[in-house]
N, C-alpha and C positions, 0 to 999 in steps of 0.2 A: 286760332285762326278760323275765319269765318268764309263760306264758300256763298261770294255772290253770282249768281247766273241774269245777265240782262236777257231780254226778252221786250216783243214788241204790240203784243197782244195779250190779250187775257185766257185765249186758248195756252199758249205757250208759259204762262205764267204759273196754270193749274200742271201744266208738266213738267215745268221747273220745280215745282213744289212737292208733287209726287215725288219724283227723282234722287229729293234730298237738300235742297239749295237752302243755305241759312239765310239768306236775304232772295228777295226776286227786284233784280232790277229794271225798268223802264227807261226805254230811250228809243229815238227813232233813228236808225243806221244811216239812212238815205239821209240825214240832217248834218252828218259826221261825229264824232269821236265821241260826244256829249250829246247826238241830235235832241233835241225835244220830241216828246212827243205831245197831244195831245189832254186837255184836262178829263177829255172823255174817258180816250185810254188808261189813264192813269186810274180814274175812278172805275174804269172796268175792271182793271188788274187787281185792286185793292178789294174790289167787289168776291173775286173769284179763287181767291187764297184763303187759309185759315187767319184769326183776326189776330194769333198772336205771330204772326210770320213778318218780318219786317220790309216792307216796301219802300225801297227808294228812286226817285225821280230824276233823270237829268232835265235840263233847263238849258242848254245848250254850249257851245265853245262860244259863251257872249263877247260882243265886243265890247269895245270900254264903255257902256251905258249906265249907271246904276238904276237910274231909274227902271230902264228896260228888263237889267236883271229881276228887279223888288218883284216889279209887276210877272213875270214868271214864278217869281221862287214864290209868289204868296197865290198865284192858281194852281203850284205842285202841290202843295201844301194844303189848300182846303179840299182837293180834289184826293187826299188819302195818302201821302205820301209822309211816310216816318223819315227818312232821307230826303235832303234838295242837294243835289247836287251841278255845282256851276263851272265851266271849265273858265279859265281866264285865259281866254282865247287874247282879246285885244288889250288887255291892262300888261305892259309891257316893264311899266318902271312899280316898286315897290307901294309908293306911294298911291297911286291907279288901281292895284288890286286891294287894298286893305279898305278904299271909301269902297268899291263896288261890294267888297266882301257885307261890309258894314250893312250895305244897303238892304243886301238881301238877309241877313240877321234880324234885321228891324222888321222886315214886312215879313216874315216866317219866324215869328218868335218860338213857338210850338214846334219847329221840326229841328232834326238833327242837321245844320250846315255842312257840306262837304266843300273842301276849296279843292279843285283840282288841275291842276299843271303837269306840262308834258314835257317828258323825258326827254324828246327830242326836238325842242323847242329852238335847236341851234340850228336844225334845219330849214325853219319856218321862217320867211324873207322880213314878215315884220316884229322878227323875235320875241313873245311872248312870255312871260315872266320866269327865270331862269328855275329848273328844277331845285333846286340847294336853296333858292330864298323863300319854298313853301310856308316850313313848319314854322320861322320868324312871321312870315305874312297873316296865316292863319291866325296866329297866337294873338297878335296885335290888334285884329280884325275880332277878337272873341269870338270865331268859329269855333266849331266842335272833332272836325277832322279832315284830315288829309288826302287827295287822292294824286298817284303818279299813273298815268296811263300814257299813250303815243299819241300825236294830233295824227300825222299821215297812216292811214291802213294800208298799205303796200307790203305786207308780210315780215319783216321786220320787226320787234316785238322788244318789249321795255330793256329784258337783257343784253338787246342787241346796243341800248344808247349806254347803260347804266350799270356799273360791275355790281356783282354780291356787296362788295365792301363798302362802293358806294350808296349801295341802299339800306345797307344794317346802320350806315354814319345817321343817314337823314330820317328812317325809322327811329333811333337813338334818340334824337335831339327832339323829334316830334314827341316823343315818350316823356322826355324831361322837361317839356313842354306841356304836357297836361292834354295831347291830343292822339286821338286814334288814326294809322294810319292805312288808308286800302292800297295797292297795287293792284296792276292792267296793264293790257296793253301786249295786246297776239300771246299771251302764255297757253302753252302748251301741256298737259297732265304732266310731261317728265320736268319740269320747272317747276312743277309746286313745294318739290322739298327745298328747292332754291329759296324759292319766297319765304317758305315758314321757316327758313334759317335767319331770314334776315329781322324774324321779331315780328311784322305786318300783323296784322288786327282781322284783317279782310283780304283775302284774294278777287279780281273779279275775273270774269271770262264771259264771252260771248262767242270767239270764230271757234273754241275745241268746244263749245257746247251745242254748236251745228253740225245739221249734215256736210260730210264732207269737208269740214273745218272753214265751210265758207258764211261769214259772218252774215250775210243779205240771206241765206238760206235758214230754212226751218230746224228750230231746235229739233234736239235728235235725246228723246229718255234716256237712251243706252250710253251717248256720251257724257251724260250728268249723271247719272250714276259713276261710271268711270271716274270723271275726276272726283266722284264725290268722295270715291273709295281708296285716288292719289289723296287726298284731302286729308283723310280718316288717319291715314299711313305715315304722313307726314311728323317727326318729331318735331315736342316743342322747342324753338330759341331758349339755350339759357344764358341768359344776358345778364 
C-alpha cells in the first residue's frame, strides 16, 4: 500500500515529499472532493518533487461532459501529471460513466486514468454512480484504477458509508479485474490498518495530513510523517 498526500501547491508538495509520501497529490479543496486545480499548479508541483516521485492530478467531481472531461484530463496530463484523476460527479447511469471515462483515456493516452466514485453517493440528491458498479465501470471503460473517496466533506469519512467487508468485496473484484484500487475520504492515521486489511493499492489523505485535521489548512510535516509511520506499521492483506 502506497501513502498518497494531496496538496495544493508546490510549497506543500516539496513537504509532502520530504515527509515520505509515495505519491503527491494535486487538487484544489475550494473546488470540492476532486477540485481541479490549475495547469500551472500542476506543472509547479511536478516541477518541485524528485522526477521519480509519482504526481497525480484531479480534474474535478465532472459533470456528464466528456468532452469537458478529455479537455482537463489532457492539460493534467501535459502539464506533468503521472495520475488524471476524474470523480464522476454527474455520470449517474453505468452507461454515462464508461463513454466519459473513455473520453478522458483517449485524450491522456500517456497517463495513469483514475475513475473515481463516492462512497456516499446515496446521499447526493442527483445520485451519482453507485460505489459497487466502479471496478465494472472502470474495466469496461479500459481505465487503469479505481478511486472510493466521499463527495460531501462534513467529517464523516469513507468508513463511515462503507464496512471493512464491503471494501475488501470491491478491492477483490477491482483486483480480478486487472485494476489498482486507491481509498479516501476523512481517514484518519488510526484507519490505516483498516484500509491496508482491505488489500487497497493506495491510501490517500489530505484533512489527517493538515494542521489541525482541517483539510483548507496547511500541510503539517509532522502529520505526514505520522501517518507515514501508521503506513510503514500497517500489515500486508493476505488475500
Amino acid at each position: 500500500m502506497k501513502l498518497l498526500v494531496s496538496v495544493v501547491d508546490a510549497d506543500e508538495a516539496r513537504t509532502a515529499a520530504a515527509a515520505g509520501a509515495d505519491i503527491v497529490d494535486v487538487k484544489n479543496p475550494a473546488e470540492g472532493s476532486l477540485g481541479a486545480p490549475s495547469p500551472a499548479v500542476i506543472a509547479a508541483v511536478r516541477a518541485a518533487v524528485p522526477a521519480e516521485l509519482p504526481v497525480s492530478a484531479a480534474i474535478g467531481d465532472m459533470p456528464n461532459l466528456p468532452g469537458t472531461a478529455a479537455l482537463a484530463a489532457l492539460g493534467a496530463a501535459h502539464s506533468g501529471a503521472t495520475f488524471v484523476k476524474v470523480g464522476l460527479w454527474g455520470a449517474s447511469t453505468e452507461a454515462d460513466a464508461i463513454a466519459l471515462l473513455r473520453a478522458v483515456r483517449e485524450a491522456a493516452p500517456d497517463a495513469l486514468v483514475v475513475a473515481g466514485a463516492y462512497a456516499d453517493a446515496r446521499r447526493v440528491p442527483h445520485a451519482p454512480l453507485a460505489p459497487e458498479a466502479l471496478p465494472r465501470v472502470a474495466r469496461a471503460a479500459g481505465v487503469d484504477a479505481c478511486l472510493l473517496d466521499t463527495a460531501i466533506k462534513d467529517g464523516r469519512g469513507l468508513l463511515d458509508w462503507l464496512s471493512p467487508e464491503a471494501l475488501s468485496v470491491l478491492v477483490d473484484e477491482a483486483h480480478e479485474l486487472g485494476l489498482e484500487v486507491a481509498l479516501a475520504g476523512a481517514l484518519r492515521a488510526e484507519d490505516l490498518p483498516v484500509v491496508g486489511a482491505t488489500g487497497a493499492d493506495i491510501v490517500g489523505v489530505r484533512s489527517a495530513a493538515c494542521v489541525g485535521g482541517r483539510r483548507t489548512d496547511s500541510l503539517d510535516p509532522a502529520r505526514v510523517r505520522a501517518l507515514r509511520g501508521a503506513y510503514a506499521a500497517t500489515p500486508r492483506a493476505s488475500r
